[in-house]
N, C-alpha and C positions, 0 to 999 in steps of 0.2 A: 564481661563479668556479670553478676546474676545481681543487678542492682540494685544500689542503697541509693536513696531520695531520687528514685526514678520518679518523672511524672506520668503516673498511671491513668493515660486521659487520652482515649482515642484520636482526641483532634490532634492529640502532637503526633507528627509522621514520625518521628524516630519510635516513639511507641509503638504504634500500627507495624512499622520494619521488624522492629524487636520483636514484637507479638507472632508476627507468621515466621519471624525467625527460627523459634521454639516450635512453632506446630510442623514446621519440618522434622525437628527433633523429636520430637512424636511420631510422626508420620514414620520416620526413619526405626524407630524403639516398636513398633507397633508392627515393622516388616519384621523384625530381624525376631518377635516374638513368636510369630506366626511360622514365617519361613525364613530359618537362620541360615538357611544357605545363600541369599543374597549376600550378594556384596554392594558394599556402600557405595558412592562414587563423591556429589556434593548435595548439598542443600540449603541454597541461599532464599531469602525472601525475595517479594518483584514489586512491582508497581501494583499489582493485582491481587497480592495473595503469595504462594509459595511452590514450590517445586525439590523433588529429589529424584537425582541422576539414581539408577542402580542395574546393575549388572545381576538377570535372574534367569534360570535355564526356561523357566514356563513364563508364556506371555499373562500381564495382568489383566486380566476381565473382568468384565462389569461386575459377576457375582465374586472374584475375589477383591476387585477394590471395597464391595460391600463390606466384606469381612475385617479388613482392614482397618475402616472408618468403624466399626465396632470396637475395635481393638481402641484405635485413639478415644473415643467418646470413654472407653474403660480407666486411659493412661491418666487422663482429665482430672476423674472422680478420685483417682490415688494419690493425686497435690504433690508429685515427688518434688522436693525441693532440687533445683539447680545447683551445682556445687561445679566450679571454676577450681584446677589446678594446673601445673605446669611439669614440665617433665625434658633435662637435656635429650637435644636430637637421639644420641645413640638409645637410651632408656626409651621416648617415642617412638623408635623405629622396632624394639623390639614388642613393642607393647601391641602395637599396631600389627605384627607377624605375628602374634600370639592368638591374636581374635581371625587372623586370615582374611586382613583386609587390605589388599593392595595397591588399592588405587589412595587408599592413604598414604599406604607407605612410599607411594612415589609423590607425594604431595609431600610430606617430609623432604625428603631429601632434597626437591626441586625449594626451598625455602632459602633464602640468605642463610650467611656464615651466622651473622649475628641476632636473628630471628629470635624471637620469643614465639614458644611453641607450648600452646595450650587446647585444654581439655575440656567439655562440661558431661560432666557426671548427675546424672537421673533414674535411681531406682538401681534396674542391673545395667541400665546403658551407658554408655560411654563414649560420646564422638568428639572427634579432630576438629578442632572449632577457635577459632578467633573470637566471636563475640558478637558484642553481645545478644545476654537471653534475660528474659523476665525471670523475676526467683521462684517462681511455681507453677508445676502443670496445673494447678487447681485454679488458675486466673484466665485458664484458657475456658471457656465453655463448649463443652462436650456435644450441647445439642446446636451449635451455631458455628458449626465444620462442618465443612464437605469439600471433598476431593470431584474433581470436575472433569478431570481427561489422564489420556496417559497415551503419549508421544514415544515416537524414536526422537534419538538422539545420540550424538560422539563425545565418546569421551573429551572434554578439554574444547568443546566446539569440534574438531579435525576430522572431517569426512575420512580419513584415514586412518585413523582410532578405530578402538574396537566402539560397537555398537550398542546402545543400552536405551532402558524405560525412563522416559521422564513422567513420573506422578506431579499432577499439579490439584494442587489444594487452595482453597480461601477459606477464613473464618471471621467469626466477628464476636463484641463483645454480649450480643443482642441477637435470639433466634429471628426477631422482625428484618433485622439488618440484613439477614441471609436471604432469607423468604425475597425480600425488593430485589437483591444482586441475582437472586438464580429467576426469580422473572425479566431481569432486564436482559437476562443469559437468553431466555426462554426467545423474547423479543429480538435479541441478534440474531439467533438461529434462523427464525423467520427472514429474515430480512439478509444474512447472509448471500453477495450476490453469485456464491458456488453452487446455491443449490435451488435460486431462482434463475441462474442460467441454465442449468440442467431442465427444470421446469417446464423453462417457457421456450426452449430450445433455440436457445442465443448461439450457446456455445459448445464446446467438448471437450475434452483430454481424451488419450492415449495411450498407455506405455510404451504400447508399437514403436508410436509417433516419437516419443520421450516427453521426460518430467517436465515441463516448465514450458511445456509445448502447446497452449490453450489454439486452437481451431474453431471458426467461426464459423455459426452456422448460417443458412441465408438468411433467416430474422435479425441474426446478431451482426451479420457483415452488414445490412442496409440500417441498422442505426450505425454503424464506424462508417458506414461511409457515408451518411449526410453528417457526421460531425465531422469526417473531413472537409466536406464540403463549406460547412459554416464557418470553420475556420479558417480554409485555402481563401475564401472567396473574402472574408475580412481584412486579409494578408494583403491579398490584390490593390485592395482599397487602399489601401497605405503604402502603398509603390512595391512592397517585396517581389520579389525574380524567384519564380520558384525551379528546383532542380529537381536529378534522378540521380545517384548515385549507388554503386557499386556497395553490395553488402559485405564486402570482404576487403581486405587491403595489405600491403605487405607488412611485415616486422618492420623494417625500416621507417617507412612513414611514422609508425607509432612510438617508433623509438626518437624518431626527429619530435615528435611532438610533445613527446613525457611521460604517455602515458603507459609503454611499456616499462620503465622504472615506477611508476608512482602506483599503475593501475593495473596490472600483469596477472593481481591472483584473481580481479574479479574478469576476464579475460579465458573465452573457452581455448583451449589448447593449440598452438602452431603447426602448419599443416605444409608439407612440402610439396611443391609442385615442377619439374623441370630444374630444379636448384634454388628455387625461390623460395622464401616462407612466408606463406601469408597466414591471416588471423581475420573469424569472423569479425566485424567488428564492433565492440561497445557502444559506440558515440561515433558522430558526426562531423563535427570540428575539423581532423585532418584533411577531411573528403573537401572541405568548401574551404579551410586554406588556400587549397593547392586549385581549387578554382579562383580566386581572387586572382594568385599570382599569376593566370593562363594569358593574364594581357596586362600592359602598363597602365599605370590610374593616376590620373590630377585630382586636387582637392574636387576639381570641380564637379567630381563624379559621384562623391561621395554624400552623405552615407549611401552605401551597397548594402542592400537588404536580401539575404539569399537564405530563402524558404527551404523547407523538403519536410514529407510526411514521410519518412526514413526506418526500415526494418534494422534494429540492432539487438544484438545477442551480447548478454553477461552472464559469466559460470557463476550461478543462486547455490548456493546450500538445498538438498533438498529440504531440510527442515524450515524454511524459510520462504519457498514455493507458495501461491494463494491464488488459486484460479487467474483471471486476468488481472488480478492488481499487483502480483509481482511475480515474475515467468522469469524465462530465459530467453527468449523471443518478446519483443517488442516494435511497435511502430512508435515513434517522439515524432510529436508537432513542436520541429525543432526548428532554428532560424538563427546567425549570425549575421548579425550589423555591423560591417566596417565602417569607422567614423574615424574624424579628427577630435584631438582634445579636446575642441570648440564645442563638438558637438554632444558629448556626453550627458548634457543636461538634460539638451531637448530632446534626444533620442530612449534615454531611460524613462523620462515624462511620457514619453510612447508608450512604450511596453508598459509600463501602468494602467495607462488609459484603457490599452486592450483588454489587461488582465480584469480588469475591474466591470468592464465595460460586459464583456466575457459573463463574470460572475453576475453580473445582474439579470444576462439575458435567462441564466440557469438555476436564479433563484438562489446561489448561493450566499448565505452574509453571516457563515458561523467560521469566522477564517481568523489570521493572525500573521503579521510582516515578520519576517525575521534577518538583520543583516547578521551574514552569517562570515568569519571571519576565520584567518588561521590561526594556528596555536604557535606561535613563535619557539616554543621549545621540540613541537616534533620535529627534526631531521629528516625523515625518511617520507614523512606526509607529503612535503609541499616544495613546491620550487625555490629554492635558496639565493633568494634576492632580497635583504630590507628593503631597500630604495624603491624595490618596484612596488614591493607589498604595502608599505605605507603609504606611497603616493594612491596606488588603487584605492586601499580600503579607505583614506581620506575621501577620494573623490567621489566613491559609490555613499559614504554616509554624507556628503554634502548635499549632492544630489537630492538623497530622500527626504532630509530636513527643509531642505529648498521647495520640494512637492509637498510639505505638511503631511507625511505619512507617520503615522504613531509603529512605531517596530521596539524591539527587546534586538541585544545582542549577543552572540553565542560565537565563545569561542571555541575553534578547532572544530567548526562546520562547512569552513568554506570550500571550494573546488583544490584542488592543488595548483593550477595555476592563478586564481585567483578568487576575490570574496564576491558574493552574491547576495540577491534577495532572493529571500523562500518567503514563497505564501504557505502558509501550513491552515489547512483545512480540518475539522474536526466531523469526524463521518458516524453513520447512525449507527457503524458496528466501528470498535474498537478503537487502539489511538489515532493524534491525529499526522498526519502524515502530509507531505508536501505534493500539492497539485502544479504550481506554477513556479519556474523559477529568471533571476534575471541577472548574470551575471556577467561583472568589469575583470578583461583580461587585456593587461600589456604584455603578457610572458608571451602566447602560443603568436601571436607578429613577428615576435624578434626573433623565436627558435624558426621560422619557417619564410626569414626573411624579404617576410610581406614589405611593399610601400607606394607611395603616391607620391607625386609634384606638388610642392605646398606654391606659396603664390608665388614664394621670391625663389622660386626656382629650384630648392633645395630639394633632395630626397629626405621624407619623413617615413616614421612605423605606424601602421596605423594604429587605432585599438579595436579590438574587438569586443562586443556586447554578445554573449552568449542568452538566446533565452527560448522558453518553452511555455506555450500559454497554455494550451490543454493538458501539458508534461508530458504524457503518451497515453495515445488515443483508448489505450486498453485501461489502466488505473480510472481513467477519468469518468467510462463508459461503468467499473466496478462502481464505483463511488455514486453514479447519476443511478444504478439498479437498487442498491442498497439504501438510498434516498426515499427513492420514488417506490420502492416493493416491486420492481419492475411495471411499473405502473407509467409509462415514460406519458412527459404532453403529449398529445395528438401530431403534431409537428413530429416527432422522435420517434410514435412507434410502428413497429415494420409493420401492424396491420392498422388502418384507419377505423376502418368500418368494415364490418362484417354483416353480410346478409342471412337472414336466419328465413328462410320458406316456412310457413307453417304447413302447406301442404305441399306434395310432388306438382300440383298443377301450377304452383307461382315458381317450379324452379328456371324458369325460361325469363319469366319477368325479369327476376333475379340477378338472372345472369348479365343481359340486357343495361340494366341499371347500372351493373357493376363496373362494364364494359366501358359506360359513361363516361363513370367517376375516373377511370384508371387512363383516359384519354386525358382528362384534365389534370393528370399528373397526380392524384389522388393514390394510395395503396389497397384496394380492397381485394376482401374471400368471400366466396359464397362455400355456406354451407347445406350442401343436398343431399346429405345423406336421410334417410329412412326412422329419422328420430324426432321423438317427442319434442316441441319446442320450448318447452322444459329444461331438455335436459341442452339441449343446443345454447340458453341463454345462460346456465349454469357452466359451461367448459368455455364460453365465451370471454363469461367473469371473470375464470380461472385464468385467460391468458391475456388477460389485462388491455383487452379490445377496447379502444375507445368508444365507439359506435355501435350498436347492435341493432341493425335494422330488420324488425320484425315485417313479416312482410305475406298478408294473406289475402282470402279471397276477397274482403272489404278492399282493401289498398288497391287489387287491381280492377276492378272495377271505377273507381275512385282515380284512378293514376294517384296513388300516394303512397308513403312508405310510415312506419310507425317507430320513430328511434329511441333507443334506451341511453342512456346518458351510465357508463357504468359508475359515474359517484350520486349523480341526480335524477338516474331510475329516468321512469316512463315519460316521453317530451311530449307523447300527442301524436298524431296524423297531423302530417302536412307533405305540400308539393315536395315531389325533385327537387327542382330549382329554392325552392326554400331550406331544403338540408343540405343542399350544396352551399347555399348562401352562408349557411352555419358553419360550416364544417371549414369554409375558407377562413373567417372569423376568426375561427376558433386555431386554427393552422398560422395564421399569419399576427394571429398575438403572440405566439410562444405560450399560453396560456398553460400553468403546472396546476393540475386538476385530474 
């Protein structure tokens, strides 16, 4: 409804919702003004602003969305009052055929028997709408809108829907409010790590290859691979067993597991082979069950720590795709701990330690706990056991309370076989999202009738501790480029130091030096091409070299090299062995700089 004693005050979020509610409705009045051949589809408010689905025969472009955003800035200045009415389904459905707008008219009819089906009426427009809206386009300001992008998308969500524009829009109540938000836009862009991989030539896509297919380039494969290394070798330290398993596995296994009932639609398609069907697979879990049970186990044996840097595939939406922070192809630095009851405590106290331990080494501390729990009333989400789900979720929040972790709880976020802790991480572009997780499961034991010798001789189930400290090595490596500008410490990036000649006669020193450094396990480039040293220390900057060692007729003379520190500029002449000295320092702090 077009409200009475609304509170018209930005900081209330129902306001703010309300507010981009209506500039939809605009947004939407402002197509159909221009080009009334659109058809409408939805347009809900978001977290960020606003969006409308529409079905249009010409793509929107930049110079038509301009047109557009004139139109609404017009809609604004004309204060059409909001007017709410209602209308039985049959009259709705004709009303709705009359303007030739069908994707309402399937929104009708898909409504309850007993629905209340309403309208808001502005000026000559008129959309399908629940509610609520502010009671005037004139509270919207005209000059403190803008429409931001314009997406594919499906109808209804369904890849199998027809296909349509999503326009997405923010406004505010202040042009200054705008002006901050579209340079903080300005500032993601930058920082964006799709298009400092491209850049700095980390990584690639495809379409050949397919969507959700990120490819790593040699820069980008030797930072994933000393993260793998820094976390396999952590692992070690703390007794894990690490493995290799099979990227693929049959239907069966995942059906003994759950996950084909529970997790089927985000699952690429079954594939026959000889009469068998197998499925790439999602997750890990069934793989290192069915290693546990490969031999008999006494308590004495336990906890079983079984590591794997593991390639897994999930069918993503393409709308939902994001360079390496969410593909279809992944590696999880994943790891199941087989433990007894006993041991839940001190083994979750673990994986804390490391997560934490983890984040300190990477500088990270803008994070938040989350025990994440099931929804008791979905049916189809979650394994259908009270007894188990209570006993877990008791025992994973005793646990945390026992460690003195501060967490919030959410319900209907947990696994389906059981509840977990999310670390949710807040990153320098967009929301925040979950890097680490650690999750209590009694369910996937008992479906794949895991067990051990307890002391009085009985057969037990075990439980198993699901978790991921890096989450997967690609998310994690987005998040560390998008931090850093791809600016990674010294330790992380794929060139150290780079040798910059000023003339062709020091390119043998150069090389020589370089040769050095790369014997003591160092990464360096020499650059010998035919160019200014200028313009060499300028493309240097650009790919985020830590080291620039300038290096001319002075220096060889001298035996010295002259290094540029890319945030603290020109260090001075000095020995080899003194920038080596530096350079190990600097490598063996982790130092983010």
């Amino acid at each position: 409804m077009a409200e009475e004693n609304f509170e018209f005050s930005w900081e209330n979020p129902e306001y703010r919702k309300t507010y981009w509610h209506t500039c939809s409705h605009v947004l939407a009045q402002a197509v159909k003004r221009l080009y009334p051949e659109v058809k409408l589809a939805i347009g809900p408010s978001i977290d960020t602003g606003f969006y409308y689905d529409m079905d249009s025969p010409f793509a929107f472009t930049p110079e038509i969305m301009d047109k557009i955003e004139d139109e609404m800035r017009k809609i604004c200045k004309e204060k059409l009052k909001l007017e709410r009415f209602e209308l039985p389904r049959a009259e709705a459905v004709k009303f709705m055929e009359e303007k030739e707008e069908p994707f309402k008219v399937e929104l009708i009819n898909d409504l309850p028997e007993d629905a209340v089906i309403s309208f808001y009426k502005q000026g000559e427009f008129t959309d399908l709408c629940a509610g609520p809206h502010i009671d005037s386009t004139g509270r919207i300001k005209g000059n403190a809108l803008k429409l931001t992008a314009c997406n594919a998308s499906y109808w209804r969500g369904d890849a199998k829907n027809k296909s349509l524009q999503r326009i997405y829009g923010v406004a505010f109540p202040k042009k200054e409010q705008l002006d901050e938000y579209l340079q903080k836009l300005e500032e993601a862009k930058a920082r964006d790590h799709r298009k400092l991989g491209r850049e700095l030539g980390l990584f690639m896509t495809d379409e050949l290859v397919g969507r959700g297919m990120p490819m790593f380039l040699p820069k980008g494969y030797t930072v994933w691979r000393l993260l793998e290394n820094y976390i396999r070798d952590k692992e070690l330290k703390l007794g894990y067993q690490h493995v290799l398993t099979p990227c693929v596995g049959t239907v069966d296994l995942y059906k003994t597991s759950g996950h084909w009932d529970h997790y089927k639609q985000n699952m690429f398609p079954a594939m026959e082979v000889e009469d068998e069907m197998y499925v790439l697979r999602p997750m890990n879990c069934p793989h290192h069950m069915r290693i546990y049970a490969n031999r008999p186990h006494s308590y004495r044996d336990l906890p079983i720590r079984i590591g794997e840097i593991a390639h897994d595939f999930r069918y993503e939406a393409s709308g939902t795709l994001k360079g390496i922070e969410r593909g279809r192809h992944f590696c999880q630095n994943d790891a199941h701990l087989f433990c007894t009851p006993e041991q839940i405590k001190d083994e979750v106290s673990k994986v804390c330690d490391l997560i934490f331990e983890t984040y300190k080494d990477f500088g990270i501390t803008d994070y938040r706990c989350v025990l994440s729990l099931r929804d008791p009333a979905d049916k189809e989400k979650y394994h259908q056991d009270d007894e188990m789900w209570n006993t877990a979720e008791t025992a994973l929040r005793e646990v945390l309370v026992a460690l003195g972790l501060k967490f919030t709880e959410e319900i209907g976020e947990a696994a389906f076989y059981g509840p977990k802790l999310d670390v949710n991480v807040v990153p320098a572009v967009g929301a925040e999202y979950t890097l680490s997780t650690c999750q209590l499961d009694f369910c996937l034991p008992m479906k794949f009738d895991l067990k051990y010798i307890d002391t009085d001789g009985a057969e037990k189930t075990p439980v198993v501790i699901h978790r991921a400290i890096l989450g997967s090595l690609d998310r994690f490596m987005a998040y560390l480029i998008e931090e850093t500008m791809g600016a990674f410490p010294t330790w992380l990036a794929p060139v150290q130091a780079k040798f910059l000649p000023v003339t062709d006669r020091a390119n043998d020193y150069c090389a020589k030096l370089a040769d050095e450094l790369n014997e003591l396990g160092f990464r360096t480039e020499v650059d010998d091409r035919n160019e200014k040293i200028g313009k060499k220390i300028r493309e240097a900057q650009l790919e985020k070299v830590p080291y620039m060692l300038v290096v001319g007729d002075r220096d060889m003379e001298n035996a010295t090299v002259s290094p540029r520190h890319r945030a603290d500029g020109d260090l001075g002449a000095m020995s080899m062995e003194a920038f080596t000295k530096l350079l190990r320092e600097d490598v063996d702090s982790k130092t983010r700089k």
